[in-house]
N, CA and C atoms as a LAMMPS dump frame, in Angstrom:
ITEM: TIMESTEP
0
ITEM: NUMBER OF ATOMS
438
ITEM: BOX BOUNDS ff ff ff
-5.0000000000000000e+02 5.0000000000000000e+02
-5.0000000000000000e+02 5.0000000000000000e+02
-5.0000000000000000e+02 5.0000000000000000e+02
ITEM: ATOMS id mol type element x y z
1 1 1 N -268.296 301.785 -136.775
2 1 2 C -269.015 300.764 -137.5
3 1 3 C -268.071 300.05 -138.464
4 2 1 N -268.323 298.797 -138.596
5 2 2 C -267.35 298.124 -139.44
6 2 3 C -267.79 298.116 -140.841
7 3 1 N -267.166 298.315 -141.86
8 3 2 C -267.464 298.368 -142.877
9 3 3 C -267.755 296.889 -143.877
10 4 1 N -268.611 296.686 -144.047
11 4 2 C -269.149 295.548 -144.88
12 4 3 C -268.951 294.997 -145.742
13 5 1 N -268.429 294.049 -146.453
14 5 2 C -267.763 293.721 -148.091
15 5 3 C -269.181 292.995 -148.63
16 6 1 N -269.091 293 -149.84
17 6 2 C -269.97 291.619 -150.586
18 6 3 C -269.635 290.217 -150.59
19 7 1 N -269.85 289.89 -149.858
20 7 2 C -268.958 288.218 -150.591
21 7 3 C -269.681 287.878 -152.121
22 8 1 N -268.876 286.777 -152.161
23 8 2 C -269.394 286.35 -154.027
24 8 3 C -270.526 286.276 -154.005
25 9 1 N -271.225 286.704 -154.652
26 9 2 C -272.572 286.9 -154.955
27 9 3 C -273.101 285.489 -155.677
28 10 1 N -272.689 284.483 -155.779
29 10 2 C -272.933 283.224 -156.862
30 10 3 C -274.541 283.383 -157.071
31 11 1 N -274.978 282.926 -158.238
32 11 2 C -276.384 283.391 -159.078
33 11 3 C -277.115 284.438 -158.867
34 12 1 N -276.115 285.696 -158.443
35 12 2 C -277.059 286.787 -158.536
36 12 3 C -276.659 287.678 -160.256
37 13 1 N -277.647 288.846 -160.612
38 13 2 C -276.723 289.695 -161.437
39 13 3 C -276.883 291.03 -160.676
40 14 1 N -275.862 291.992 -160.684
41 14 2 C -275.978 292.87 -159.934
42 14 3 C -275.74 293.986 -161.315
43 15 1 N -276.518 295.223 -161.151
44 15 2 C -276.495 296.364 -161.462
45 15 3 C -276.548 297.679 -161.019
46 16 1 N -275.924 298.798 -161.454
47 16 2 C -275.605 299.807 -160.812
48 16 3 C -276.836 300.746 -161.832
49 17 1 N -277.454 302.1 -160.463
50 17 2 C -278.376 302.701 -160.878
51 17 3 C -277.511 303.946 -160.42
52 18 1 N -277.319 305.127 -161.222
53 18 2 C -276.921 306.29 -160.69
54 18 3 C -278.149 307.307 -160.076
55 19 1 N -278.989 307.018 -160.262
56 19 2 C -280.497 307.06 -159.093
57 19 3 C -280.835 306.04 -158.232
58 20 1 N -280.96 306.571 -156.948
59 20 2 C -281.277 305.217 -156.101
60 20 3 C -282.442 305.073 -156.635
61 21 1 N -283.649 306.087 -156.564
62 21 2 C -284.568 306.248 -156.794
63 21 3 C -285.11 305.87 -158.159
64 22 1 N -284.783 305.353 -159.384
65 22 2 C -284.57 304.588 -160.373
66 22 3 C -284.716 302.986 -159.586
67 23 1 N -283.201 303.205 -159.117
68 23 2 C -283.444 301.399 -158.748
69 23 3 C -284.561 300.638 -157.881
70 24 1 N -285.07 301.11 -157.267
71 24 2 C -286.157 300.97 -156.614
72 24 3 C -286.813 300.919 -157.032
73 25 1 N -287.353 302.149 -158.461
74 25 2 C -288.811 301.645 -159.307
75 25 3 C -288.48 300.522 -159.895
76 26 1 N -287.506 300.311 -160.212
77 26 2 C -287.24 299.087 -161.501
78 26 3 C -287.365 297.708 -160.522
79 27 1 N -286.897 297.883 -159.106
80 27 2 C -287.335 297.033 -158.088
81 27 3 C -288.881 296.576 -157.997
82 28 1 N -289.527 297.553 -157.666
83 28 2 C -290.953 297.216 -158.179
84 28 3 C -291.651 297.081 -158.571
85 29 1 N -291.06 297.375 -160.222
86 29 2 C -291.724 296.717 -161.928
87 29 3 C -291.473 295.226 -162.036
88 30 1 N -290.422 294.719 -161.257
89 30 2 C -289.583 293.23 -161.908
90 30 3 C -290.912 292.809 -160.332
91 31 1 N -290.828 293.128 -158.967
92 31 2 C -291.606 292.461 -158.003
93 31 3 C -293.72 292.17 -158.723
94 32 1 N -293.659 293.375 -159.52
95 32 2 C -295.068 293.41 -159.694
96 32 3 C -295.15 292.451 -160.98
97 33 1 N -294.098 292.124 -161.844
98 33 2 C -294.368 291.466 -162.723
99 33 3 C -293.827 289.82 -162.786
100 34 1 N -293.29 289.326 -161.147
101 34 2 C -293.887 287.725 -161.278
102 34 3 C -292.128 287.734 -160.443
103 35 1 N -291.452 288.358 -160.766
104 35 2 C -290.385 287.705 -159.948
105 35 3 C -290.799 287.941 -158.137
106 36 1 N -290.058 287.011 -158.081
107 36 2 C -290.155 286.877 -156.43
108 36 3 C -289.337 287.833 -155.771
109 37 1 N -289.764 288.379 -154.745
110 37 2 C -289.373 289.374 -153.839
111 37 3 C -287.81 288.916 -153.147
112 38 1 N -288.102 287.655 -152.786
113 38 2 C -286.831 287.265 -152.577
114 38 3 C -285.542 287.057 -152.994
115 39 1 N -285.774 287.307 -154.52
116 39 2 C -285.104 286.872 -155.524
117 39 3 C -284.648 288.254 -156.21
118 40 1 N -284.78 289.436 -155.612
119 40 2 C -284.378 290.834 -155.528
120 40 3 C -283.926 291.474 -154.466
121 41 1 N -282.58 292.312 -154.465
122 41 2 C -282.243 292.822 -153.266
123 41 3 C -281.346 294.265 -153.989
124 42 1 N -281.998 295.457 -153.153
125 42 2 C -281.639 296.667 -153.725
126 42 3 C -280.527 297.538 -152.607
127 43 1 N -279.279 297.448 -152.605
128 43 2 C -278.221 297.965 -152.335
129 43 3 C -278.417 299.577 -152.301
130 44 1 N -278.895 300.54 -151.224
131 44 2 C -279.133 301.76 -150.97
132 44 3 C -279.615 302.435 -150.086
133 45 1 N -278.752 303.059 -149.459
134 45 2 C -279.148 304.01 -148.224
135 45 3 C -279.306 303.335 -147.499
136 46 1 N -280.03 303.815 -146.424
137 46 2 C -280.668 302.62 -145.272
138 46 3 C -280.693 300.96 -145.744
139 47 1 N -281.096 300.645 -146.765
140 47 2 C -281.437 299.389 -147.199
141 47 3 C -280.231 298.997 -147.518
142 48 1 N -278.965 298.892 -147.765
143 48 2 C -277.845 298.716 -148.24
144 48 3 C -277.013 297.413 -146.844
145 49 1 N -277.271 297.669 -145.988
146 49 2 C -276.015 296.79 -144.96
147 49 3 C -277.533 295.345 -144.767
148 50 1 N -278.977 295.589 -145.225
149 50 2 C -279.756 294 -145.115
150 50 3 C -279.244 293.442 -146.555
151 51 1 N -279.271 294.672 -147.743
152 51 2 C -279.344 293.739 -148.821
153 51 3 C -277.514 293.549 -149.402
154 52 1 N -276.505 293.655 -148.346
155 52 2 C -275.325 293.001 -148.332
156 52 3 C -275.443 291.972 -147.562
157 53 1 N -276.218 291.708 -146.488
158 53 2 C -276.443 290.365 -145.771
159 53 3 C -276.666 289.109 -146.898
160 54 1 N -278.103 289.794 -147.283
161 54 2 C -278.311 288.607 -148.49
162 54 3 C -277.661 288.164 -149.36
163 55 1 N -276.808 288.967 -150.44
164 55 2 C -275.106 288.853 -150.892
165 55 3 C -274.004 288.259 -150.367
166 56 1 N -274.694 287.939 -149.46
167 56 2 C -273.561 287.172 -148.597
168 56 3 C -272.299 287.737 -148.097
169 57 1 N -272.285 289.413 -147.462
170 57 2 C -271.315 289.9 -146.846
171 57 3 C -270.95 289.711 -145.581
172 58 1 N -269.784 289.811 -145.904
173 58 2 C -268.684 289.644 -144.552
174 58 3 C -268.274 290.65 -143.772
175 59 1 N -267.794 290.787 -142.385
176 59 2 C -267.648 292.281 -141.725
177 59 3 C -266.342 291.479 -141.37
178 60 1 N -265.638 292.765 -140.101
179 60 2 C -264.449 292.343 -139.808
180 60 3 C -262.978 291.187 -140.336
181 61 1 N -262.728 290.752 -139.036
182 61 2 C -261.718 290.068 -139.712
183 61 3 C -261.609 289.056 -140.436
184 62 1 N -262.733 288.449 -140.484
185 62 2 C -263.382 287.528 -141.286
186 62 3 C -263.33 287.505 -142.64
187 63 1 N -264.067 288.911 -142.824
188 63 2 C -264.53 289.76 -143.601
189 63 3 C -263.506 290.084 -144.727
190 64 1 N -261.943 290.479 -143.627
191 64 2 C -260.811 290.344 -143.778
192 64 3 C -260.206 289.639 -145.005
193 65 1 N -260.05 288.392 -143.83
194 65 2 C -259.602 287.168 -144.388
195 65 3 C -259.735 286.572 -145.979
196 66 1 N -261.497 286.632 -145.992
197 66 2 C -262.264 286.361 -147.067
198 66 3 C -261.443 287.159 -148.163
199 67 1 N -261.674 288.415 -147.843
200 67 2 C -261.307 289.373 -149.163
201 67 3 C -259.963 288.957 -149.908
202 68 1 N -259.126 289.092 -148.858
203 68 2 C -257.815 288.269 -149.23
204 68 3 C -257.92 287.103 -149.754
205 69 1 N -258.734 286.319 -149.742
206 69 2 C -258.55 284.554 -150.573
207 69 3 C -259.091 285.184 -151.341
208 70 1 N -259.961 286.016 -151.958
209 70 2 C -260.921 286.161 -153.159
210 70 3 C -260.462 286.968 -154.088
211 71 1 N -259.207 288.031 -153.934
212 71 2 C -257.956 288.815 -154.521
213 71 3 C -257.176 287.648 -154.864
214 72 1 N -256.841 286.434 -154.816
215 72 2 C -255.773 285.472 -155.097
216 72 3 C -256.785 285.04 -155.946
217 73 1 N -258.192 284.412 -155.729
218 73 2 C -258.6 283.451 -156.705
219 73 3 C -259.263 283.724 -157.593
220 74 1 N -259.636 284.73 -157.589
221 74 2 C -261.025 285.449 -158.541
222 74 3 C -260.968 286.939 -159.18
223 75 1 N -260.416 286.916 -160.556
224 75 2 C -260.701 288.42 -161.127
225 75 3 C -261.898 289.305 -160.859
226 76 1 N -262.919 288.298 -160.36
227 76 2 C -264.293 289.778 -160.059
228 76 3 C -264.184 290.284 -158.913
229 77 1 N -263.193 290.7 -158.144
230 77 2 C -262.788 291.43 -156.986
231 77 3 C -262.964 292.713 -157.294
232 78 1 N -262.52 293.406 -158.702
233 78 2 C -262.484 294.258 -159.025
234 78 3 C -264.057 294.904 -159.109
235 79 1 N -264.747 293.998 -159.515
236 79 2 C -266.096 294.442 -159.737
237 79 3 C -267.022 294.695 -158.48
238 80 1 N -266.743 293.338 -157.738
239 80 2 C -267.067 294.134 -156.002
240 80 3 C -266.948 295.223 -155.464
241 81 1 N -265.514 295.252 -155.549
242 81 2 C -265.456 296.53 -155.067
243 81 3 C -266.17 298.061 -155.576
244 82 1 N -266.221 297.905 -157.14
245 82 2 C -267.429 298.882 -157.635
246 82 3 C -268.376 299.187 -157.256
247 83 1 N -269.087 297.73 -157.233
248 83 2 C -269.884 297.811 -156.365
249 83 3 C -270.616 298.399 -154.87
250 84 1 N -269.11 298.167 -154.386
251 84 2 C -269.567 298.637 -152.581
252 84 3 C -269.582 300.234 -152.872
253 85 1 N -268.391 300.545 -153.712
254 85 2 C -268.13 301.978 -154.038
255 85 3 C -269.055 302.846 -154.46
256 86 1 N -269.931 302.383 -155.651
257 86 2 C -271.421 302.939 -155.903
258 86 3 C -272.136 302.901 -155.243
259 87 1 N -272.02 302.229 -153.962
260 87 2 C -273.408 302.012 -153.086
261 87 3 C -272.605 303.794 -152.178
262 88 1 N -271.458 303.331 -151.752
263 88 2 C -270.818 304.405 -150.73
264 88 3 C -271.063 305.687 -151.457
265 89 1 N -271.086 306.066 -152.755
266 89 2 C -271.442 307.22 -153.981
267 89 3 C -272.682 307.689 -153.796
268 90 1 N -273.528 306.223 -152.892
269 90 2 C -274.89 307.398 -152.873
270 90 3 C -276.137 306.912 -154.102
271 91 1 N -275.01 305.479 -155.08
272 91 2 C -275.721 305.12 -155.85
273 91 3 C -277.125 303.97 -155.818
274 92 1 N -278.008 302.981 -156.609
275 92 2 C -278.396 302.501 -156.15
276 92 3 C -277.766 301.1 -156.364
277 93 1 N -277.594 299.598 -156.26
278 93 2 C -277.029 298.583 -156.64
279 93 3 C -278.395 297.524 -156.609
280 94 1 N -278.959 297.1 -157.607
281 94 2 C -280.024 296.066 -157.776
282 94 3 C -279.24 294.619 -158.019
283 95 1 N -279.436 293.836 -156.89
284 95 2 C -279.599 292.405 -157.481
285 95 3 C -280.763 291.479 -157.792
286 96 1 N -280.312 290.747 -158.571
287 96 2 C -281.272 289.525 -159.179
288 96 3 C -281.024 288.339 -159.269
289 97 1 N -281.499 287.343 -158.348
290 97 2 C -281.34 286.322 -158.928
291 97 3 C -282.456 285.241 -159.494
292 98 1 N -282.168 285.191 -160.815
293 98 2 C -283.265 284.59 -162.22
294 98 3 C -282.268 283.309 -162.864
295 99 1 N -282.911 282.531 -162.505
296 99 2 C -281.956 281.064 -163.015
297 99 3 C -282.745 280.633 -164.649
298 100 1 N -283.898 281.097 -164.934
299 100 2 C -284.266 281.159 -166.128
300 100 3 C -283.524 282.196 -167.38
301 101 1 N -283.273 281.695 -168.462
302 101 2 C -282.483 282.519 -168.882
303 101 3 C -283.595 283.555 -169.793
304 102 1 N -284.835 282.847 -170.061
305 102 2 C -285.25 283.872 -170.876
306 102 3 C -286.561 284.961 -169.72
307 103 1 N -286.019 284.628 -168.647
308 103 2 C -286.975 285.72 -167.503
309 103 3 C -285.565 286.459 -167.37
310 104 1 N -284.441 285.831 -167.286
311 104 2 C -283.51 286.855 -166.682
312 104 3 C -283.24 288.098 -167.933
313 105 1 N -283.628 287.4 -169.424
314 105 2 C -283.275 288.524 -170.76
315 105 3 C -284.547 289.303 -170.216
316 106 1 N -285.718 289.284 -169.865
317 106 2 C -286.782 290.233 -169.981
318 106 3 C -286.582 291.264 -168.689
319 107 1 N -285.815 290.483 -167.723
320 107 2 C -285.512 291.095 -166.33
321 107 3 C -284.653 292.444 -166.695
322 108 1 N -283.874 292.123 -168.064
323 108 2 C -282.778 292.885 -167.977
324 108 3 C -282.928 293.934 -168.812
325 109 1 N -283.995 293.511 -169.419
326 109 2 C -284.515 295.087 -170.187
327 109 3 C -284.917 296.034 -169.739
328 110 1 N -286.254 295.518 -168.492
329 110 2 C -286.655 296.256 -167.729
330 110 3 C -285.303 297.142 -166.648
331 111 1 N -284.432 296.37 -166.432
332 111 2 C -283.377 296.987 -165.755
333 111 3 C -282.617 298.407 -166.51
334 112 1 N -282.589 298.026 -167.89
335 112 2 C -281.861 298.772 -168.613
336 112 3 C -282.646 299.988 -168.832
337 113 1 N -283.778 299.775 -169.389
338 113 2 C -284.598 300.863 -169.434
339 113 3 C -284.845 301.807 -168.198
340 114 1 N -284.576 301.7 -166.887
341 114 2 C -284.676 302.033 -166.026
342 114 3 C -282.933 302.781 -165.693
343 115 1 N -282.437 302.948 -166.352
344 115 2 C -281.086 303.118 -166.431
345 115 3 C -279.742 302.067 -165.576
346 116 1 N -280.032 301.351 -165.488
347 116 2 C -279.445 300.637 -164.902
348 116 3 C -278.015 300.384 -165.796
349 117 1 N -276.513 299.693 -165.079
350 117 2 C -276.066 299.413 -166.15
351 117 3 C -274.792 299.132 -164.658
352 118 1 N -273.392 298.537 -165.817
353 118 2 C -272.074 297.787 -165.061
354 118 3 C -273.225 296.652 -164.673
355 119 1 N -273.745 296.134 -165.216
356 119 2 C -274.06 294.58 -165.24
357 119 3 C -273.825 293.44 -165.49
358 120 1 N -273.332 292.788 -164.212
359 120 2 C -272.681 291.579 -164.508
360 120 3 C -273.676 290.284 -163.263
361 121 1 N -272.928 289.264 -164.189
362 121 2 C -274.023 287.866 -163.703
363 121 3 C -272.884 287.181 -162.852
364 122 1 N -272.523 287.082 -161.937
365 122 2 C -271.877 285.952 -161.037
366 122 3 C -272.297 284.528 -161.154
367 123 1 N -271.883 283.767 -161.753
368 123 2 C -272.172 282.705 -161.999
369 123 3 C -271.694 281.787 -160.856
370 124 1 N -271.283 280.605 -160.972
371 124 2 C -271.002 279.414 -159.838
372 124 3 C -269.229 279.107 -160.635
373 125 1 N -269.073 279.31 -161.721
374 125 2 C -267.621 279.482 -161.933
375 125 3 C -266.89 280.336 -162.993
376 126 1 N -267.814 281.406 -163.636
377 126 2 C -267.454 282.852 -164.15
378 126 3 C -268.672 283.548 -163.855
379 127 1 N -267.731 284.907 -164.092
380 127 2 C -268.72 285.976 -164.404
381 127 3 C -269.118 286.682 -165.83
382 128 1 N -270.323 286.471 -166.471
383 128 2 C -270.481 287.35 -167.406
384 128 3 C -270.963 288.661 -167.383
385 129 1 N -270.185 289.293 -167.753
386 129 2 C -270.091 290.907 -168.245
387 129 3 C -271.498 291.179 -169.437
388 130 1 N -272.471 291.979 -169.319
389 130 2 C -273.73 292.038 -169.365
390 130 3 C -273.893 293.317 -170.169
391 131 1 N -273.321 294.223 -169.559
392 131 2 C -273.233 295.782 -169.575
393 131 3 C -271.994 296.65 -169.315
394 132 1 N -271.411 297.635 -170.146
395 132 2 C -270.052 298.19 -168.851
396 132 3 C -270.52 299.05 -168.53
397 133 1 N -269.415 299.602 -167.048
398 133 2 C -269.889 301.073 -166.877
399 133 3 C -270.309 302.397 -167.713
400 134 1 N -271.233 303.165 -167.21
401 134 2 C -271.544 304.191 -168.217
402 134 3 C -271.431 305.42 -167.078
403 135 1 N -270.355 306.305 -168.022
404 135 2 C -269.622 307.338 -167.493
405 135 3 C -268.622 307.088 -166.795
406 136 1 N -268.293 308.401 -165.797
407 136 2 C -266.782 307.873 -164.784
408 136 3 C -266.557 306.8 -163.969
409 137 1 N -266.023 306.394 -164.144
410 137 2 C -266.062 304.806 -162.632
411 137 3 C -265.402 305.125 -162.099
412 138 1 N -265.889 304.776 -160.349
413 138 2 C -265.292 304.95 -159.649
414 138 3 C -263.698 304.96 -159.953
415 139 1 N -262.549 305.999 -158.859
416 139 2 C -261.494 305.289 -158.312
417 139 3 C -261.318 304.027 -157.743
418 140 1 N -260.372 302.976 -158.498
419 140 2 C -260.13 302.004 -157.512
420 140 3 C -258.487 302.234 -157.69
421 141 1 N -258.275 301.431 -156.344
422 141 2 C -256.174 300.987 -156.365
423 141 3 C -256.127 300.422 -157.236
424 142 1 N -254.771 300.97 -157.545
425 142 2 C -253.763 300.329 -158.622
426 142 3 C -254.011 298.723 -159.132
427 143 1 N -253.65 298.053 -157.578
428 143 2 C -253.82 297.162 -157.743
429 143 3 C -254.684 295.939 -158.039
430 144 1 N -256.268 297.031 -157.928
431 144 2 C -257.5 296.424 -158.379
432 144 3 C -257.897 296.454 -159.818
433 145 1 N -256.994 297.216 -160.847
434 145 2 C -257.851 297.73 -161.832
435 145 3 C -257.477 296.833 -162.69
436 146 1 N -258.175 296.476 -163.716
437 146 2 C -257.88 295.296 -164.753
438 146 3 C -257.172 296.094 -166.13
């Protein structure tokens, strides 16, 4: 099986749950309370290679390719890769995308309270840093680490 990357996530925020089972409730507190279903995608277990589709991931050499232009142009490479890594950990990974800023502050409480956290917003030309990791972070290469 080929292994899957994220591509840039542009207007999502993604967060890491060290319970899948966490991210999922907090999935269906934010669905029951007005955000759109579509506008959530939970990175875990079985559910993990549809809700990298929606993220806009890449496979193979493509997949490849991509990664390589996105290591030259973009410091949040590093954070991707966390990403895929917590999902491969077994963890859960919630995205959101909330273009309102004061649904996305209420979005993010509920996230937090739910333990969520390494939350960051992919924007259309930065990323804001939201949350940092809490506890060990993953291993990454040398050459990924900031």
């Amino acid at each position: 099986m080929t292994r899957r990357l994220i591509g840039y996530p542009s207007g999502w925020t993604l967060a890491v749950f060290d319970d899948p089972g966490a991210a999922s409730a907090c999935l269906h507190e934010l669905a029951g309370g007005g955000i759109p279903r579509d506008d959530l995608v939970l990175l875990s277990g079985a559910d993990a290679v549809g809700g990298l589709e929606r993220l806009g991931s890449s496979a193979g050499l493509a997949g490849r390719l991509r990664r390589g232009m996105q290591f030259f142009t973009m410091d949040q490479l590093p954070d991707l890769h966390v990403y895929e890594l917590a999902v491969e950990q077994g963890r859960g990974v919630l995205g959101l995308r909330i273009a309102d800023e004061e649904a996305r502050r209420r979005a993010l409480e509920t996230v937090r309270r739910h333990g969520g956290h390494f939350i960051n917003r992919f924007g259309a030309w930065a990323t804001e840093e939201i949350a940092p990791w809490r506890g060990t972070m993953p291993d990454l290469p040398q050459h990924m680490q900031r």
